[in-house]
C-alpha positions as CSV (number, residue, x, y, z in Angstrom):
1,X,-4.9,20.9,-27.0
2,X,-5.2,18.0,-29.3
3,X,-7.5,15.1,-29.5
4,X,-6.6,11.3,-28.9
5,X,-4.8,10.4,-32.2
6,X,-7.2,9.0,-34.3
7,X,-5.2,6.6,-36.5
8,X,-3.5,5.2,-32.8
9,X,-0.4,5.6,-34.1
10,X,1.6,3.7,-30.9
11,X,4.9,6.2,-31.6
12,X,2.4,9.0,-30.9
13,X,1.3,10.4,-27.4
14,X,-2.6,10.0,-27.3
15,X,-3.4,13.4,-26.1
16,X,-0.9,16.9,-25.7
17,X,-0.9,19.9,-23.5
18,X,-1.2,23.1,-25.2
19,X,2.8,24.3,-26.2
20,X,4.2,27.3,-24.6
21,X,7.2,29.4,-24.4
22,X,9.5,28.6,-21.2
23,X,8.9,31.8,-19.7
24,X,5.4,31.1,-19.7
25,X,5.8,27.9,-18.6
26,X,7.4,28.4,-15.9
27,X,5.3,31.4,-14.6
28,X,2.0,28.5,-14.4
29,X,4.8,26.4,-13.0
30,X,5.5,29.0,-10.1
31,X,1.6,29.6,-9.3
32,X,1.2,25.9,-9.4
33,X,4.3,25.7,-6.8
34,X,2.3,27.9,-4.4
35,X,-0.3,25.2,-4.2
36,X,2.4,22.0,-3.7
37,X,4.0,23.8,-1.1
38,X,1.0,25.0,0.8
39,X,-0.1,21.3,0.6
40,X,3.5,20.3,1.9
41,X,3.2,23.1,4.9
42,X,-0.5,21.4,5.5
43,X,0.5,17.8,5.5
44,X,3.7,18.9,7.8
45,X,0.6,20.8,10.5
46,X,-1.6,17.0,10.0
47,X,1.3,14.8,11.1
48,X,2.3,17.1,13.8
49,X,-1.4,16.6,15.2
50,X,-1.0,13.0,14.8
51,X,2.0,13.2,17.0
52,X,-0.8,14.5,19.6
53,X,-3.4,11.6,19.6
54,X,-4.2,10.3,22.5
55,X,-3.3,6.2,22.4
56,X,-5.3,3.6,23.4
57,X,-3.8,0.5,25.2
58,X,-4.0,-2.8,23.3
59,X,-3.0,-6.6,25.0
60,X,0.6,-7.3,24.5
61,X,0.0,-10.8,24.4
62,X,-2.3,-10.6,21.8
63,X,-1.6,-13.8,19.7
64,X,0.0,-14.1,16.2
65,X,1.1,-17.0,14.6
66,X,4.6,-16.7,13.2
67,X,7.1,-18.9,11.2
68,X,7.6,-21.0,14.3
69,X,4.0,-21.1,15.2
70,X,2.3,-19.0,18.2
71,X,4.3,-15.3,19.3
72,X,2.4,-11.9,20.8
73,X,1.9,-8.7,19.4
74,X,4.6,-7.7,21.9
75,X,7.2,-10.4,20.1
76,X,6.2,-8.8,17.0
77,X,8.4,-5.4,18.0
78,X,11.1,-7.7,17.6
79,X,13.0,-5.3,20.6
80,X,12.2,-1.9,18.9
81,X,10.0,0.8,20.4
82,X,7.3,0.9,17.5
83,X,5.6,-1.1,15.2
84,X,3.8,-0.6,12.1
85,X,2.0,-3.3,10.6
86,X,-0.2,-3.8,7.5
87,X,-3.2,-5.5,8.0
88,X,-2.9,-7.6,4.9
89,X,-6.3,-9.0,3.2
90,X,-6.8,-12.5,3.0
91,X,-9.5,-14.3,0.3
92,X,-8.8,-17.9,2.0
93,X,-8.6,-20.8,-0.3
94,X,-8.1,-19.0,-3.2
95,X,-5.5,-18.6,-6.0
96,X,-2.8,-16.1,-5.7
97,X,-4.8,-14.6,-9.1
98,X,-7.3,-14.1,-6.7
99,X,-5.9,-12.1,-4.0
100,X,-6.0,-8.7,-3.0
101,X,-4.6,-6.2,-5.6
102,X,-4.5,-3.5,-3.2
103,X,-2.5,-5.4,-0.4
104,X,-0.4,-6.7,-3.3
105,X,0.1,-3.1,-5.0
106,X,1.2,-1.4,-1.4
107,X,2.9,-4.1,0.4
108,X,4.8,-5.0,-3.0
109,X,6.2,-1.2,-2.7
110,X,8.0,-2.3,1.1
111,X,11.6,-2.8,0.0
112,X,14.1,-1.5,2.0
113,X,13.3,-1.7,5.7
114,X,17.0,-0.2,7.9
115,X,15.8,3.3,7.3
116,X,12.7,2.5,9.4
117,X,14.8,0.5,11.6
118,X,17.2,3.2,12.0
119,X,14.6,5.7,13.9
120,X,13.4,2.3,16.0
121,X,10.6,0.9,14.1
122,X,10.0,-2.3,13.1
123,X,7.4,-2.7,9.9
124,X,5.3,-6.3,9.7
125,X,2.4,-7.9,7.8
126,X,-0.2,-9.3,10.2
127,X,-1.8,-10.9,7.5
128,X,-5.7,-11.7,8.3
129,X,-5.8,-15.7,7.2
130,X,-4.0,-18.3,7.8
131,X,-0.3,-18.3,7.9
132,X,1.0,-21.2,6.2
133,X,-1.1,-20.6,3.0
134,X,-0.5,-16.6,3.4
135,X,3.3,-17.1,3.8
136,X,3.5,-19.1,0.4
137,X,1.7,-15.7,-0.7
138,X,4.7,-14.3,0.2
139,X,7.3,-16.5,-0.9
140,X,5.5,-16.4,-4.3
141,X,6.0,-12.4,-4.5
142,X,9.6,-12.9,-3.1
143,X,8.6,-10.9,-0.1
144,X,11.3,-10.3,3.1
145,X,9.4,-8.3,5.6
146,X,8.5,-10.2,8.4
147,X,5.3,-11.8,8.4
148,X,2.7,-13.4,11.0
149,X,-1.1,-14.2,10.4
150,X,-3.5,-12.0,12.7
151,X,-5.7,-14.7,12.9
152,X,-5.4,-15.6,16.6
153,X,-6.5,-12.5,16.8
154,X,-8.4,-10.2,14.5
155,X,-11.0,-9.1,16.1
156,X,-9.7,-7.6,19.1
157,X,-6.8,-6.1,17.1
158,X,-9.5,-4.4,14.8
159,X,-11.8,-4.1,17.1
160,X,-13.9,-1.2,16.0
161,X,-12.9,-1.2,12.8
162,X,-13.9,-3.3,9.4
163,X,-12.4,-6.9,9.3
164,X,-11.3,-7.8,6.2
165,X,-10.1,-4.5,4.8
166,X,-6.2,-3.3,4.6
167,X,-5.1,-0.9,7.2
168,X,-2.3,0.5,8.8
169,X,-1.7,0.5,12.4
170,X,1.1,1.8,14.5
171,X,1.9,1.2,17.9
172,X,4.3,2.2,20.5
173,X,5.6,-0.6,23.3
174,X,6.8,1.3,26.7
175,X,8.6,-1.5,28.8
176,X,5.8,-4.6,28.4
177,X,2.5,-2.7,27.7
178,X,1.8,-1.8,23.8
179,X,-0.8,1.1,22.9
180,X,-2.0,2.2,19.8
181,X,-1.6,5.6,18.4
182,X,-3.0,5.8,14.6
183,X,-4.6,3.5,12.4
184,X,-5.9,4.1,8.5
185,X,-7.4,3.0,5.7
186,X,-8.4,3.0,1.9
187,X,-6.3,5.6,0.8
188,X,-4.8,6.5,3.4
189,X,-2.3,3.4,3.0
190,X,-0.7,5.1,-0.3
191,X,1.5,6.3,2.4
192,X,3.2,2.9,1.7
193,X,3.0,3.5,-2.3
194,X,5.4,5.6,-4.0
195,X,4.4,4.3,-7.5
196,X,1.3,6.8,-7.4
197,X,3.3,9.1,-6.0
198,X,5.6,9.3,-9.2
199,X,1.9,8.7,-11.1
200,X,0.9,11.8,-10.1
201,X,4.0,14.2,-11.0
202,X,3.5,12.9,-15.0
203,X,1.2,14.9,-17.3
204,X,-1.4,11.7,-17.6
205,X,-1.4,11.3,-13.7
206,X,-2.5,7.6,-12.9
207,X,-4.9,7.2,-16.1
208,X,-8.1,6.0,-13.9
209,X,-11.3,6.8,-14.7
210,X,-12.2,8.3,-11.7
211,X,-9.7,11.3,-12.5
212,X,-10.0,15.2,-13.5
213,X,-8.0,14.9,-16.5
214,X,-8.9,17.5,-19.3
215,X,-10.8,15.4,-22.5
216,X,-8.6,12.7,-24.9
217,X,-6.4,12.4,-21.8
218,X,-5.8,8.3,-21.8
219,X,-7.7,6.5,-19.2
220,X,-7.8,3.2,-19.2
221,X,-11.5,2.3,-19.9
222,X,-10.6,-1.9,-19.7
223,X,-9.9,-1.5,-16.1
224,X,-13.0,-0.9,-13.6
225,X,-12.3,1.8,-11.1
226,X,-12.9,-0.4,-8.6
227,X,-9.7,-2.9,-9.7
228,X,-7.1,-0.3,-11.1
229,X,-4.2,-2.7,-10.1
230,X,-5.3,-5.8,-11.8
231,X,-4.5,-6.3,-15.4
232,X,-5.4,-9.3,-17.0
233,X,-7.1,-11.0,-14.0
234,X,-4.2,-10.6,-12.1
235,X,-2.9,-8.4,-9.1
236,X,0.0,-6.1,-11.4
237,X,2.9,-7.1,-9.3
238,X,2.5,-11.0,-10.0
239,X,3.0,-10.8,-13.8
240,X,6.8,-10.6,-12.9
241,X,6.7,-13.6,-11.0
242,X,4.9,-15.4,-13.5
243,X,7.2,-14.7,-16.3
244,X,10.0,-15.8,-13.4
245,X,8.4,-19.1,-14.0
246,X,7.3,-19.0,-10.1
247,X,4.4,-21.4,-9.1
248,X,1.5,-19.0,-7.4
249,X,0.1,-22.5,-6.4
250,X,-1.1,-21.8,-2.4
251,X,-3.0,-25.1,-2.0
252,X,-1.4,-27.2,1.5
253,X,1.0,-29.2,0.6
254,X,2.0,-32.5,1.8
């Protein structure tokens, strides 16, 4: 294996895998594929078990505020038989700099919704703050998912759990009455993310510090571990939008 390149010569890869034959390659690849798939067949067994949680009933008229001011959790279904909604972080009064990377990272990764749709599931952002100044969050990352502020309600939607940390819950309505059947947290919302995904197929992995990666593999040592998806004082996803010439400007307005 080599060393970083010294002389950090850009058209150069910083670090190489030893070279083998393809037959040899391919007989590391094999064992290696034993592992994936095992992890595949174990992954499959967990969300089978999730299937059988128990569920806990939740209020139906919980209150969230939406575009058009006050709705319930139950309105947030919008007529489908589960939600999932993203607990989105909220630092209140604060530049869109200054927002949470992590909700930016995941919830920036929510495209394409009709697949979700298509099995009866409706995906929303509760966001935790307010919702005027969260929506122009929103509209500054060119988001389409519906949105509402948790606000209202927060606590007794959490209740249990840390305030003012991203999760995912999902819920199942029967008729008027809404329960609660999984939530997560930390990283269990890179269920959302396919960029690490992707990361993680590529010899370098995700380049974070906090990584088994054999020695000269690049890691990025700018970046603490505890902000991988900022660069430059920014969330990662809003450099786009600032080159767009967007205004990430959330103060009221007039």
């Amino acid at each position: 294996m080599t060393e970083r390149n010294s002389t950090a010569d850009p058209d150069r890869a910083p670090a190489l895998p030893p070279v083998a034959d393809r037959a040899s390659f391919q007989a590391q690849l094999d064992s290696l594929r034993l592992r994936e798939k095992a992890h595949t067949r174990e992954g499959d067994a967990i969300a089978a078990a999730r299937r059988r949680l128990p569920m806990v009933e939740v209020a139906a008229d919980l209150e969230l505020t939406g575009p058009g001011g006050p709705v319930t959790l139950l309105d947030a279904f919008e007529g489908r038989r589960q939600l999932i909604a993203y607990y989105f972080m909220r630092h209140d009064g604060h530049t869109a700099a200054d927002q949470c990377e992590g909700c930016t990272w995941v919830t920036n990764q929510v495209q394409e919704l009709p697949f979700l749709h298509s099995r009866d599931i409706t995906y929303a952002v509760l966001c935790q703050g307010p919702y005027e100044e969260s929506h122009r969050y929103r509209e500054f990352m060119g988001w389409d998912m519906p949105w509402y502020s948790a606000l209202p309600s927060k606590d007794e939607l959490l209740v249990g759990r840390r305030v003012g940390m991203m999760h995912v819950v999902c819920y199942l309505r029967d008729g008027g009455r809404v329960y609660e059947t999984y939530w997560t947290t930390l990283r269990g919302v890179e269920a959302m993310d396919y960029s690490y995904a992707l990361m993680d197929l590529t010899v370098y992995g995700r380049q974070e510090q906090w990584e088994d990666s054999p020695p000269g593999w690049p890691q990025d040592k700018d970046v603490p571990p505890e902000h991988p998806m900022r660069s430059n004082g920014r969330p990662i996803p809003q450099w786009s939008r600032i080159k767009a010439g967007r205004s990430d400007d959330l103060r009221p307005r007039p």
